[in-house]
C-alpha positions as CSV (number, residue, x, y, z in Angstrom):
1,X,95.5,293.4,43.0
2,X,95.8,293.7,39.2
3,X,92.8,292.5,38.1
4,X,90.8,295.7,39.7
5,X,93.9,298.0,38.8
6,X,93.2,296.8,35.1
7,X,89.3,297.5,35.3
8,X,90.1,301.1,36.9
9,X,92.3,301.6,33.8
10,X,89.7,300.7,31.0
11,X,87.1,302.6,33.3
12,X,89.9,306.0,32.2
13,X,91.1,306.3,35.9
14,X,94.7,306.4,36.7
15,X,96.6,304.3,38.6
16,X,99.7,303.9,40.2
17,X,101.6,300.8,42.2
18,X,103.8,302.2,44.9
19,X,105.8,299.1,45.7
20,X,109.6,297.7,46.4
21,X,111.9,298.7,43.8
22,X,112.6,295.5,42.3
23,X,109.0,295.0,40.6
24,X,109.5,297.6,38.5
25,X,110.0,295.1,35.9
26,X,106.2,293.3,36.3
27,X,104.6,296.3,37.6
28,X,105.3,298.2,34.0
29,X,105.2,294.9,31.8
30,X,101.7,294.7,33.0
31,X,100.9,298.1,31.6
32,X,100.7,300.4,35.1
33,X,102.5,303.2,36.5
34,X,105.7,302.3,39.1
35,X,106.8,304.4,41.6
36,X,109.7,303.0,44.0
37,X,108.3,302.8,47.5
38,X,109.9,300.6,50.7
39,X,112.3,298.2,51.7
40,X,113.2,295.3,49.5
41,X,112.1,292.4,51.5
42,X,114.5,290.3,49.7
43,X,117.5,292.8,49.8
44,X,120.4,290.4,50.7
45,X,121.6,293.2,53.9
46,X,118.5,291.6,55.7
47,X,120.1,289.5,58.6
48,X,119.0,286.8,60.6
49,X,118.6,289.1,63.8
50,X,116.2,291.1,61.5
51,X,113.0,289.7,62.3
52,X,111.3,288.3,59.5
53,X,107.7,289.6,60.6
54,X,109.7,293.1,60.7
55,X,111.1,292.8,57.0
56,X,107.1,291.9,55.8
57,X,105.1,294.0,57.5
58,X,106.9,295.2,60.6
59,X,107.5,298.6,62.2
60,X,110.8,299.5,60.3
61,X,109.3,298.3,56.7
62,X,106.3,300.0,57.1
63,X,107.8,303.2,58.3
64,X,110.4,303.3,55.7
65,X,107.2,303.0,53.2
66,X,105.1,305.2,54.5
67,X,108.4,308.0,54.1
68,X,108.0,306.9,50.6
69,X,104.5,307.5,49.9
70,X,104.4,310.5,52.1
71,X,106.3,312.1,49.0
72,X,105.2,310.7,46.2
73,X,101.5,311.9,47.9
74,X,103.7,315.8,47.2
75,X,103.6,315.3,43.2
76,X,101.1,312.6,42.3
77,X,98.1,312.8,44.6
78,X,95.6,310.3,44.5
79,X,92.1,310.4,45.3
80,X,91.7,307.2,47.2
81,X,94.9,304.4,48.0
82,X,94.1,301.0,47.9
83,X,96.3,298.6,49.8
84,X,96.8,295.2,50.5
85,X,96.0,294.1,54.2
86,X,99.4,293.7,55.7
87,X,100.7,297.2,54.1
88,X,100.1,299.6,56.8
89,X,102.3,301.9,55.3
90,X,99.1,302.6,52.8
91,X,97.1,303.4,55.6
92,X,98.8,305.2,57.3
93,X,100.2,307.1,54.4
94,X,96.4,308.1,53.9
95,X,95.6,308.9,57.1
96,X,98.2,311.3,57.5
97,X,97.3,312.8,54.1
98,X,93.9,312.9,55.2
99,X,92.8,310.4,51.5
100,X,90.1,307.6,52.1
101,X,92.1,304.1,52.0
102,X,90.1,300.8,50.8
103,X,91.8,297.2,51.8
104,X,91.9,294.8,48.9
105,X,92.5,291.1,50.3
106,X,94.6,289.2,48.6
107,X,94.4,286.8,51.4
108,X,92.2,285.1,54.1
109,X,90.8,287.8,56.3
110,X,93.3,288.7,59.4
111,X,91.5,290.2,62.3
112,X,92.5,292.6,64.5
113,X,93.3,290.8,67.5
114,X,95.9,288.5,65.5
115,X,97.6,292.3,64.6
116,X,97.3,293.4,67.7
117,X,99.3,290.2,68.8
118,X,101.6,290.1,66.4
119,X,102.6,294.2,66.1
120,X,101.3,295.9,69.6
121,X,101.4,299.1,69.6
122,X,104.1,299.2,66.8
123,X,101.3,301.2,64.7
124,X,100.3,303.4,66.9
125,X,104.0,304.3,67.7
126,X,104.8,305.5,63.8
127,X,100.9,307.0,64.3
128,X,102.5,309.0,66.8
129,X,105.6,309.9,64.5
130,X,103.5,311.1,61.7
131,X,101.1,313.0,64.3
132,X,97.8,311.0,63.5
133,X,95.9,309.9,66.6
134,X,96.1,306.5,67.8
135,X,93.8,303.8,67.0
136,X,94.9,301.4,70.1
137,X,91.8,299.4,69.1
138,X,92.7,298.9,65.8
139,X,89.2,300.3,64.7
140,X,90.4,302.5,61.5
141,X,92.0,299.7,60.0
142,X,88.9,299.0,57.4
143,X,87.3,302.5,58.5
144,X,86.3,302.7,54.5
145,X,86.0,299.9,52.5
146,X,87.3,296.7,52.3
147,X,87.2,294.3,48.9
148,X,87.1,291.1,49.8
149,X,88.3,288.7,46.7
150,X,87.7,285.2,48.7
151,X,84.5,283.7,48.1
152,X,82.2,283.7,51.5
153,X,82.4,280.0,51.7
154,X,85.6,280.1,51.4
155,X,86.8,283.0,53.8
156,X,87.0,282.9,57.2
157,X,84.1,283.5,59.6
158,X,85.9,286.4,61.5
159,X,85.9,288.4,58.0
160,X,81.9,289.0,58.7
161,X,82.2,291.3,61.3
162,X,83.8,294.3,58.8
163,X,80.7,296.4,58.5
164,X,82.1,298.0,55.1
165,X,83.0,294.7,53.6
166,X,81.9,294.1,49.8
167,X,82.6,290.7,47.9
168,X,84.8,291.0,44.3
169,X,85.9,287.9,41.8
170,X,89.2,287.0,43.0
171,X,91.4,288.5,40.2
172,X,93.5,285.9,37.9
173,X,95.5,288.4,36.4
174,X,98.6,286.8,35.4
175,X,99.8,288.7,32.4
176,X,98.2,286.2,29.7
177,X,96.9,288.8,27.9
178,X,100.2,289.7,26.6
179,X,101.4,286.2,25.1
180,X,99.8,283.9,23.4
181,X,99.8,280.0,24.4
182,X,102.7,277.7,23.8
183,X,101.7,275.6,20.9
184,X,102.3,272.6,22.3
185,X,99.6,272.8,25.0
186,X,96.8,271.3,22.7
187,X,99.2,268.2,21.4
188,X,99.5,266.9,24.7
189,X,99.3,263.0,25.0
190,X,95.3,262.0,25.7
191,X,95.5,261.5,29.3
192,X,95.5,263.9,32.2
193,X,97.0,266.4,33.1
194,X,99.0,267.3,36.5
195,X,100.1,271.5,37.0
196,X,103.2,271.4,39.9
197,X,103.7,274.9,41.0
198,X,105.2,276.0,44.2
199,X,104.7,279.6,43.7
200,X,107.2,282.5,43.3
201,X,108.8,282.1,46.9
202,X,108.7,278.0,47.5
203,X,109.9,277.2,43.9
204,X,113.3,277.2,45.7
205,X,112.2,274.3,47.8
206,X,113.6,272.0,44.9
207,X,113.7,268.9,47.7
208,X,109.7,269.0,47.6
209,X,109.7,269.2,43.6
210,X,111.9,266.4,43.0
211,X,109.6,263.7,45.4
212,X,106.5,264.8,43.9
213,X,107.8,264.6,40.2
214,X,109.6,261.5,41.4
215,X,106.2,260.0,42.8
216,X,103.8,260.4,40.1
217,X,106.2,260.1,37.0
218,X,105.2,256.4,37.2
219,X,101.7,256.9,36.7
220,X,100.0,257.4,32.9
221,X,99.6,261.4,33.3
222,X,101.2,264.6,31.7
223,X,102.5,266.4,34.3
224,X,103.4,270.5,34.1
225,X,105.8,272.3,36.5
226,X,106.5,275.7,36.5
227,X,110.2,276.6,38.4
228,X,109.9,280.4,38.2
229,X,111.7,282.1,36.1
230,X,114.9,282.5,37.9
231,X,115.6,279.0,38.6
232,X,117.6,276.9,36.0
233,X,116.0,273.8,34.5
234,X,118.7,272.5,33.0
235,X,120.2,271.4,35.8
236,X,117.8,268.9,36.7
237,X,116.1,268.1,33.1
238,X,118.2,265.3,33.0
239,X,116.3,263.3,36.1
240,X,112.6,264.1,35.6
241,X,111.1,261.6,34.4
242,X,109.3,261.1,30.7
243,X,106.3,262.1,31.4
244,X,107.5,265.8,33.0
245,X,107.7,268.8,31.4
246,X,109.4,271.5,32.9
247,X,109.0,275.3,32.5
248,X,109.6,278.6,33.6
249,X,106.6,280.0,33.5
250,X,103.5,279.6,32.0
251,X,100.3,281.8,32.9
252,X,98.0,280.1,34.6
253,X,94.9,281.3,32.7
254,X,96.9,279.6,29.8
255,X,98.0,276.4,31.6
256,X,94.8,275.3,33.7
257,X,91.9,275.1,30.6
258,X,94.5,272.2,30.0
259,X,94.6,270.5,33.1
260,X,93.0,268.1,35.5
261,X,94.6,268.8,38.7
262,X,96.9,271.3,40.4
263,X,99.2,270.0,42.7
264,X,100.5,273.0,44.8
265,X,102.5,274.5,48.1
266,X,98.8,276.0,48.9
267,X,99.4,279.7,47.8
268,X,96.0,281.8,47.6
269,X,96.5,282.5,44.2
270,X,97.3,279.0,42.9
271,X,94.4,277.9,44.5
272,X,92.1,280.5,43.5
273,X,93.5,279.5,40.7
274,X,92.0,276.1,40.3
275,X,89.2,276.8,41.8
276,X,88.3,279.6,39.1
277,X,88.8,276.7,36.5
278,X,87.2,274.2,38.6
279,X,89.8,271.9,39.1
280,X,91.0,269.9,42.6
281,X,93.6,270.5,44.3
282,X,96.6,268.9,46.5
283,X,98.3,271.0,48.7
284,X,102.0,270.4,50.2
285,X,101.8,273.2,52.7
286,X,105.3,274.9,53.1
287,X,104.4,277.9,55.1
288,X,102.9,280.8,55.3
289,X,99.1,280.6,55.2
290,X,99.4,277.2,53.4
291,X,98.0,275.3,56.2
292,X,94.8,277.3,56.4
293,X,94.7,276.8,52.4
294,X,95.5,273.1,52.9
295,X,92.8,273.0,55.6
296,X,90.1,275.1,54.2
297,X,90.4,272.7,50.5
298,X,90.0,269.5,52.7
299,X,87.3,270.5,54.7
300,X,85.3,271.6,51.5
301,X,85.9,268.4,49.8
302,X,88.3,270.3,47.0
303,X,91.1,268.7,47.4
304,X,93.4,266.3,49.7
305,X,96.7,267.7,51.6
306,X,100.2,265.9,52.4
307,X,102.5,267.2,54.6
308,X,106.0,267.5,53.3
309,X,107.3,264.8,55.5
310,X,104.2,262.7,54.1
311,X,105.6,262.8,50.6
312,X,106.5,258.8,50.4
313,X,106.2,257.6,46.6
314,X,103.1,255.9,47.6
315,X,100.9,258.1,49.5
316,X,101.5,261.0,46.6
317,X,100.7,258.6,43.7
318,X,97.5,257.4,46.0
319,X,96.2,261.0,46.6
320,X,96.8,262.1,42.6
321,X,95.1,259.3,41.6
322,X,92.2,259.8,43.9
323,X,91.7,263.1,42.8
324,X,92.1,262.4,39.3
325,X,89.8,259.0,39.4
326,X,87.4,259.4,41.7
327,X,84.3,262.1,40.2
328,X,83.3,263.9,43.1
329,X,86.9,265.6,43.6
330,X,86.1,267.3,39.8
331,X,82.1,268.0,40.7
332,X,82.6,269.6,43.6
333,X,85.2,271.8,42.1
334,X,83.4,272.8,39.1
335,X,80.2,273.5,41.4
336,X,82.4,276.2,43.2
337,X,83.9,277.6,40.3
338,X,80.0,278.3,39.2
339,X,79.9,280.3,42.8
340,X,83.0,282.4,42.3
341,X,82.1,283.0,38.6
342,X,78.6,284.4,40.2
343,X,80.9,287.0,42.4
344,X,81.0,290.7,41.4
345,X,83.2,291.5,38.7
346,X,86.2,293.8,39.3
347,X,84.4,296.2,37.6
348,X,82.3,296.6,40.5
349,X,85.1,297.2,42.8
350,X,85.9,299.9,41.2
351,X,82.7,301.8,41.2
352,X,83.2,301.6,45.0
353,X,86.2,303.1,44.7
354,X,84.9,305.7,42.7
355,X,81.8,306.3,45.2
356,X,84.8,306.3,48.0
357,X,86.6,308.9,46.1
358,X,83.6,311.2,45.9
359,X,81.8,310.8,49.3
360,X,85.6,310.2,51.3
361,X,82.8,308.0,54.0
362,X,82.5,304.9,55.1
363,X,80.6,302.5,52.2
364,X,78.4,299.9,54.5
365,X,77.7,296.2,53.1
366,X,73.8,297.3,53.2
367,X,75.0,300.5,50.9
C-alpha cells in the first residue's frame, strides 16, 4: 500500500498507517506517520486453540483494532481510510465515524460469499457493538471505492462485479529509494541470474531453501537468495554451494534489473514483482494464496510451479533451465510487464481518493 501512500505524500496530503505495533520500525523508515493499532499477529501469547483465521482477520483482531482506531479517529481525524481487504477493522472504524473508506487490494480479489463463509455474521455482531446497522449481505464492504492493483488479466473474474472498482499499477515500493545498490550487483559472472526469495513469512521454511539451492547449484547460473533479515546466514554459508550468494535483504527494485528468473513461494508481491520487470517465474507454493499465484502464472504461460514434495534435484534443475533456455518463458513476461506498465499510475489513485474525500459517494468504474 506504500506506493499510493508515497504519491499522496508528494501530492502535500497527510498520511498516516494505523497498524500492529511492531512495524513501527518500517512504517517510519519509509518516511510515514505510525500510530499503534491491533493485535500483534505474531505476539508469542497466541495459542494453538486461537484460531489462526481469528488472529489475521477474525472477530477478536478486528474488534481489538477497530477500539484502536476508534480513538486515534478522537485526535487525528482523517478525511477518507484506506484499508487493505481483509482489515475490517478500517471499515468498520469508518462506518461508525461516519468517513468514506476505499479498499486497496493487495491481493487477488475475495468476494463476498468466501467472507461470508469464512466469518458469518462475525461482522455484523461487532456492527452491532459499535451501533452501525448490519450489512448481512455484505453490500457495504466496497460501498466507495475500491483500487484494484492486479492487472485485469491477471485478477480474478469475480473482481468484475464491484461496480466502484478502478485499476492502479501494482506498487513496488520496497524502500530502494533509501539505499543505493550493492556494488557487486553489476560484477556478477556473465551468465544468468536466479532471485530465491520465500517472502517475509516462508523464509523460515529453510527445508525448502536448502533443496532448491541444493538443486540448481550444479547448473552454470548466479543464484541470489534473500533470508530476511532476521534469519542468520552464517549458519548455513558453509553448505551452499559456489555459485550462491546469500543475503539478507536486498530491494527488489535493486535485485531484479539483474536477473533472469525469480524463483519464489508465490507471494503477490514477489510475483508482481517479476512481472513488473518482466521476468518468469517458478513458484513452490507454501500457503496462503500461493496456489492461486502458482496457478494463475501457469495458466498464463509465465512461469512453471513445483510442489514442495516435487522438489527432487532433477525436476527443479529441469524447470530452471526451461525457463531460463527456452524464449517464450522471457517474451511472454516482458509482453505483460508492457500491460502493467500501461496501468494507471498511483498518482491516479490518489485523485480518487481526493474526489472520495470531497463528494464522501460512491466513485462508479464509468465515473
Amino acid at each position: 500500500m506504500a506506493a499510493v501512500a508515497q504519491a499522496a505524500q508528494a501530492d502535500g496530503h497527510d498520511v498516516a498507517f494505523a497498524t500492529a505495533a511492531p512495524f513501527v520500525g518500517v512504517v517510519e523508515r519509509s518516511g510515514f506517520t505510525f500510530f499503534p493499532a491491533g493485535l500483534d499477529p505474531s505476539d508469542p501469547t497466541w495459542t494453538d486453540q486461537n484460531r489462526a483465521d481469528d488472529r489475521d482477520w477474525g472477530v477478536r483482531v478486528t474488534r481489538s483494532k477497530v477500539t484502536d482506531l476508534l480513538g486515534l479517529l478522537d485526535t487525528w481525524r482523517p478525511d477518507v481510510i484506506v484499508r487493505e481487504q481483509t482489515d475490517f477493522a478500517g471499515l468498520l472504524a469508518a462506518e461508525a465515524a461516519g468517513l468514506p473508506a476505499a479498499t486497496l487490494g493487495p491481493a487477488m480479489f475475495i468476494p463476498s460469499r468466501s467472507w461470508n463463509r469464512l466469518m458469518g455474521g462475525g461482522l455484523d455482531r461487532l456492527r452491532n457493538e459499535l451501533g452501525i446497522q448490519p450489512d448481512p449481505d455484505w453490500e457495504r464492504t466496497h460501498a466507495y471505492l475500491y483500487l484494484d492493483p492486479v492487472p485485469p488479466w491477471y485478477q480474478l473474474p469475480s473482481a468484475s462485479t464491484i461496480a466502484v472498482r478502478h485499476m492502479v499499477r501494482p506498487g513496488l515500493f520496497d524502500g530502494g529509494h533509501l539505499s543505493d545498490p550493492p556494488r557487486w550487483l553489476a560484477s556478477l559472472p556473465d551468465r544468468p541470474t536466479v532471485y530465491l526469495t520465500l517472502g517475509t513469512v516462508f523464509n523460515r521454511r529453510a527445508d525448502v531453501r536448502e533443496r532448491i539451492l541444493g538443486a540448481i547449484g550444479a547448473l552454470p547460473v548466479n543464484v541470489l537468495c534473500t533470508l530476511g533479515p532476521e534469519q542468520e546466514a552464517r549458519a548455513i554459508r558453509e553448505s551452499i554451494p559456489n555459485n550462491v550468494r546469500l543475503e539478507a535483504f536486498i530491494p527488489q527494485s535493486q535485485l531484479l534489473p539483474y536477473c533472469d528468473l525469480v524463483i519464489s513461494h508465490g507471494g503477490f508481491s514477489t510475483v508482481m514483482g517479476a512481472l513488473a520487470h518482466g521476468l518468469p517465474s517458478l513458484v513452490v507454493p507454501l500457503g496462503s494464496d500461493n496456489l492461486v499465484h502458482a496457478r494463475r502464472c501457469v495458466t498464463l504461460g509465465l512461469g512453471l510451479s513445483l510442489a514442495p514434495a516435487e522438489l527432487r534435484n532433477e525436476d527443479v534443475r529441469s524447470a530452471v533451465w526451461k525457463l531460463l533456455t527456452e524464449p517464450r518463458w522471457r517474451s511472454e513476461a516482458r509482453r505483460r510487464r508492457a500491460d502493467i506498465d500501461s496501468l494507471p499510475s498511483p498518482s491516479s489513485a490518489v485523485d480518487l481518493l481526493v474526489r472520495l474525500a470531497l463528494c464522501r459517494a460512491p466513485i462508479g468504474t464509468d465515473q
